[in-house]
Structures are given as structure tokens and as C-alpha cells.
N, C-alpha and C positions, 0 to 999 in steps of 0.2 A: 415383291410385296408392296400394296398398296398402301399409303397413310394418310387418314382421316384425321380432318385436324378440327379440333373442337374449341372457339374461343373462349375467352373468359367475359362474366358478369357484365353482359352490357355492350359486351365488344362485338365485334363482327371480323372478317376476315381481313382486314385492313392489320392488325397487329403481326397478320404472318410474311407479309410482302416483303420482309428480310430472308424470314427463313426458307418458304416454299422455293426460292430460286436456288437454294443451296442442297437439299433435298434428291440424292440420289434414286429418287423413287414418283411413280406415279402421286400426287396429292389431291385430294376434294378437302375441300370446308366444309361442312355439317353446319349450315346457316340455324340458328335458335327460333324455333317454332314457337307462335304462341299457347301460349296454355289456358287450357279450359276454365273454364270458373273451377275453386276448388280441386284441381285437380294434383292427384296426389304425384312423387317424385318416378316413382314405378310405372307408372301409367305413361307419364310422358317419355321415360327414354325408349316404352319402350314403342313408344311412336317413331323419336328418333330412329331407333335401331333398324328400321324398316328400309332405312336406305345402304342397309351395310349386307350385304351375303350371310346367308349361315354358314355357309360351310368355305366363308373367306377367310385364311391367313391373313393381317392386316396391323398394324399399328394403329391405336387409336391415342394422339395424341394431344390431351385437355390442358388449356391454359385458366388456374385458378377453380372456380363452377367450373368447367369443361372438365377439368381432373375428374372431379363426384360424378359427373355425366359418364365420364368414360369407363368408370371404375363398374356402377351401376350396370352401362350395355355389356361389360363383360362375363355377368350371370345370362344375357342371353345369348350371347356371340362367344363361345368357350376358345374359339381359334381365334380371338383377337389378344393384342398385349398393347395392356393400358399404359400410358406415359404421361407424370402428372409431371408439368411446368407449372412454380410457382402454385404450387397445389400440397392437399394434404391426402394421407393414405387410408386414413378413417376418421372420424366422429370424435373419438379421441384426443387426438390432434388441433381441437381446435383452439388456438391460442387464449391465452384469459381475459381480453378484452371482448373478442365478442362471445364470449360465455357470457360476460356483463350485459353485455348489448342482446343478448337473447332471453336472460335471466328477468332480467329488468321491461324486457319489450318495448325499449325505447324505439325501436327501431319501426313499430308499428306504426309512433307518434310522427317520424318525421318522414318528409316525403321524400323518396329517393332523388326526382328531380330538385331538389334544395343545393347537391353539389351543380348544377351545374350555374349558381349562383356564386358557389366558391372554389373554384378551380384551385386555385392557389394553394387551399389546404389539402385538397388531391394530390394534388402535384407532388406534397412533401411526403403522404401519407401512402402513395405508391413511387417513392423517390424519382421522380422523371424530371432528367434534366431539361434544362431549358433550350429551346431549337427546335427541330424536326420535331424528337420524340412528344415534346409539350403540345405543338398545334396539332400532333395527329390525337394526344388524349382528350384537346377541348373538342375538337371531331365530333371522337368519338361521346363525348358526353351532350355535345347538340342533339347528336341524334339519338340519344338513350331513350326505351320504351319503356315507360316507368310500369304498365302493366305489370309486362314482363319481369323487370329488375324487382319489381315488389315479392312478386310470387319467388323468384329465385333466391332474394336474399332470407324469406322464411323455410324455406325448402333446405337449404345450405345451415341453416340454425338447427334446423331441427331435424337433420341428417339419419337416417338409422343407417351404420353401416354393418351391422350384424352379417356374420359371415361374407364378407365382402372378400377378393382375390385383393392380390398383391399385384402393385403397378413398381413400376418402375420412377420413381421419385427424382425431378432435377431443381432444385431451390438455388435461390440466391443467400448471400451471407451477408445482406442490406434488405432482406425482404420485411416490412413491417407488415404486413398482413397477415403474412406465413412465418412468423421469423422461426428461423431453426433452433429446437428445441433437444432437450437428453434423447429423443432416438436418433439412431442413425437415418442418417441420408444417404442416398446410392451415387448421387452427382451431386457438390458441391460447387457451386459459379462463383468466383469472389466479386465480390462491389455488385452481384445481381441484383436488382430492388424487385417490385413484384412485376414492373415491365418490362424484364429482361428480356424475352419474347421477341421486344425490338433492337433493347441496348446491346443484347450481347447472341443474337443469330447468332454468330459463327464459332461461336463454343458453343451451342446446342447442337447446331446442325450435324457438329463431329460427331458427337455422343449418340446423335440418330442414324446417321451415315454408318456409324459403327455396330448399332444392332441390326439394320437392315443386312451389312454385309455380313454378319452371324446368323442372323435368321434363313439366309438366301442358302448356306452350307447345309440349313437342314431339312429343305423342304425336297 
């Protein structure tokens, strides 16, 4: 069984360089396509989706955005099982801070590239310690396409996930973006923050390793 791996908000395949070598399975990255002017969330996965099989068994698994993305191609890809890292399961879910920040439309007012003026407050606000993990997120926010990150973080606001499938859920128990909330979680990562992706590969990679070898017993 193949796994697609979908980054988060801005990110690119650089946050899975822990995981993918751990990964008992074939893996692609699903690099973030630009989007159209106005183009709606539906429209573009299911641009994405064009790179996956119909009729491929497969894990697709989204870190943070890439969860919604994944959750989304699974109305057209019905043999794939979504896997949200550092992600949420629906619309729902979205924590009450950025309810504020989508209520409010602040978020229109400031410019996504603003963080990469303040890293610092990133830093604490996706807990990344400092070392490795810290210069790969100022990286990654050098090269952040603000086009893109603009349209994604309204798109992620303003979510519909009406009749949406069930993904398989792995949160950290330091995540501030995602923090875990009264529903249940399927995988719990202790001290995960929302870059666990990097910090802590080797407890996801089990957790993947583990439904691959379940999945493999039933195809």
C-alpha cells in the first residue's frame, strides 16, 4: 500500500525527511499546487486528486491543511484512508481562537508573510524547539508563498466539512493550534506540539507502520 503524504500550511516536503525513511511503504509528497484566483476548496483537491489512482488502496496522510485536503480527496478516492497529523476531523473542531480570527476577519487584514518577520512568536505558537527543528521552520517560512497561504488559511476558515468520512486522527498533547479538545482522539503523542511531524517521527511512524501492516492482511 502506497502513502501519499500531504504537508501542512505553507510547508513542503521537507517536514517528512524524518518520517518518510521510517515508512515501511512506498511514499510520494503531493507538492501544493497553486490556486486559481477565487477558486473554491472542492475544485482544487480535486485537481490534487489527479495524481492518486481511483481505484488505488492507499494512505493519505495530511499534516495540519493537508489533514482537510486529505479528508476532502477521500469523497473522490473512496479506497484511500485519510490520516490527519496535527490536524482536525471536521469544521467542528476548530479551536476558539481561530473562530475569533475568522469571525472577526482579522486575518484578511494581516499579511501572511508578517510571520516571517517574527519567527520567534511561531516558534512558541507551533512549539519548536530550538536547533534543527527551528532553522528547518525559518526554511520553511523564507520560502512561504503567500498567494497560496492566503487562499489556504481562508479556505481552512471557512471549511464546510458536511458529510465528510472519518480519518484517522494523531494530535499532539502540546499542540496549540489543534490543542485537544472533549472529543476523543484515535492517537495521542505526549509533548507533540503542531511540529511533531519532525519532533517525534518515530512514534508516528509506528502508528503508520502499524496500519499499513493491517491494511496489507486485507487486501
Amino acid at each position: 500500500m502506497k502513502v501519499y503524504l500531504l504537508p501542512g500550511l505553507g510547508a513542503d516536503e521537507r517536514i517528512f525527511r524524518y518520517l518518510q525513511p521510517r515508512l515501511h511503504a512506498e511514499t510520494q509528497v503531493l507538492p501544493w499546487l497553486t490556486p486559481e484566483p477565487r477558486e473554491t476548496l472542492p475544485h482544487y483537491v480535486a485537481r490534487m486528486a489527479e495524481r492518486v489512482a481511483t481505484d488505488e488502496h492507499c494512505l493519505l496522510v495530511g499534516v495540519s491543511f493537508g489533514g482537510v485536503v486529505a479528508l476532502e480527496m477521500c469523497r473522490l478516492r473512496p479506497l484511500a484512508r485519510p490520516v490527519l497529523i496535527s490536524s482536525i476531523p471536521d469544521a467542528d473542531c476548530l479551536p476558539p481562537l481561530l473562530r475569533i480570527i475568522r469571525n472577526t476577519g482579522v486575518y484578511k487584514l494581516v499579511p501572511p508573510q508578517l510571520l516571517k518577520l517574527l519567527p520567534r512568536v511561531g516558534q512558541w505558537y507551533f512549539d519548536i524547539s530550538n536547533g534543527e527543528a527551528y532553522q528547518l521552520f525559518r526554511e520553511i517560512l523564507r520560502d512561504m508563498e503567500p498567494v497560496y497561504t492566503r487562499w489556504a488559511i481562508h479556505r481552512l476558515l471557512h471549511w464546510d466539512s458536511t458529510d465528510i468520512g472519518q480519518g484517522v486522527q494523531i494530535l499532539g498533547t502540546r499542540d496549540r493550534v489543534f490543542p485537544p479538545g472533549p472529543s476523543s482522539v484515535d492517537y495521542l503523542i505526549p509533548g507533540g506540539g503542531h511540529f511533531m511531524v519532525l519532533t517525534h517521527a518515530e512514534e508516528i511512524s509506528v502508528i503508520l507502520n502499524g496500519m499499513l501492516k493491517s491494511a496489507s492482511h486485507l487486501l
